[in-house]
C-alpha positions in Angstrom: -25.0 -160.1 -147.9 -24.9 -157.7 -144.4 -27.3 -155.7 -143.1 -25.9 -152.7 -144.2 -25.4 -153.6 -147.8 -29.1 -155.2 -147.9 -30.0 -152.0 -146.7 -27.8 -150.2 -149.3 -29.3 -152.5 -152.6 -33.1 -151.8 -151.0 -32.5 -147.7 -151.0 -30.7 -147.7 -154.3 -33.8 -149.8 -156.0 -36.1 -147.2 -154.0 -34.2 -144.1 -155.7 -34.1 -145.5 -159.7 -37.9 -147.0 -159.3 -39.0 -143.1 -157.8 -37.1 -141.2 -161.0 -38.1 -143.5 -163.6 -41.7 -142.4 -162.0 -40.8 -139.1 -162.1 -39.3 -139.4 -165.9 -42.5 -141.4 -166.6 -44.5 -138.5 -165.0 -42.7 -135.6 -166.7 -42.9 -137.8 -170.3 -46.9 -137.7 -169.8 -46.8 -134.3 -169.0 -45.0 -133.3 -172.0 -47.3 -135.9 -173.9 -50.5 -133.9 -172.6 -48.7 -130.5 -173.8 -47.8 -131.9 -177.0 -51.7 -132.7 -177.8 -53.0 -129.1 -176.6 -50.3 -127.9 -178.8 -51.7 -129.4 -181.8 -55.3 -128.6 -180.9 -54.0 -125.3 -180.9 -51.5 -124.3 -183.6 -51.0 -120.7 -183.9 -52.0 -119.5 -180.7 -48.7 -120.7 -179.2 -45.3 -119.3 -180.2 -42.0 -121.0 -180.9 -40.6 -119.1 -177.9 -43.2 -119.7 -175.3 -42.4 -123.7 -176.5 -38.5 -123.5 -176.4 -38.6 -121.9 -172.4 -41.1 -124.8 -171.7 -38.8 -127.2 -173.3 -35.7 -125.7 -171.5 -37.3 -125.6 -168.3 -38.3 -129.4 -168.6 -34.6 -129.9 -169.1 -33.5 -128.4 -166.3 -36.1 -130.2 -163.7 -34.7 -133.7 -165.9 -30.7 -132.3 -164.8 -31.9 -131.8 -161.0 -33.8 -134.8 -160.8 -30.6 -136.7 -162.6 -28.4 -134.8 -160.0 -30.1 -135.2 -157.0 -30.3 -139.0 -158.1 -26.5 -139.2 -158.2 -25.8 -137.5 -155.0 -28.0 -139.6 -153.2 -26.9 -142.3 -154.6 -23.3 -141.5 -153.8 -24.6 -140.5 -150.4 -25.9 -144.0 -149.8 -22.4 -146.1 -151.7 
């Protein structure tokens, strides 16, 4: 194995171990939201949930995109 492709292995293992942090982090956040959710049923509507929920999706498709761009950025 070269320099380069050492070098290439070593960023790609960098940029999957910091999104499956991320994912991890993002999981515990929705974990934590989940629990005041239930501690407070009623007082949160199905709407205010749903833009939560699709906002969370769209940091997941940035994350997955940035991911893939730097990983094609680095191959």
């Amino acid at each position: 194995m070269t320099f380069d492709e050492k070098e290439h292995a070593e960023a790609i293992v960098f940029q999957r171990d910091w999104a499956i942090n991320e994912v991890a982090r993002v999981g515990n956040n929705l974990n934590q939201i989940a629990r005041q959710l239930n501690s407070q049923r009623g007082s949160i509507t199905s709407d205010a949930i749903l833009t939560a929920l699709i906002e969370v999706a769209s940091v997941l498709n940035e994350l997955r995109r940035l991911l893939s761009a730097g990983l094609s950025m680095n191959g």
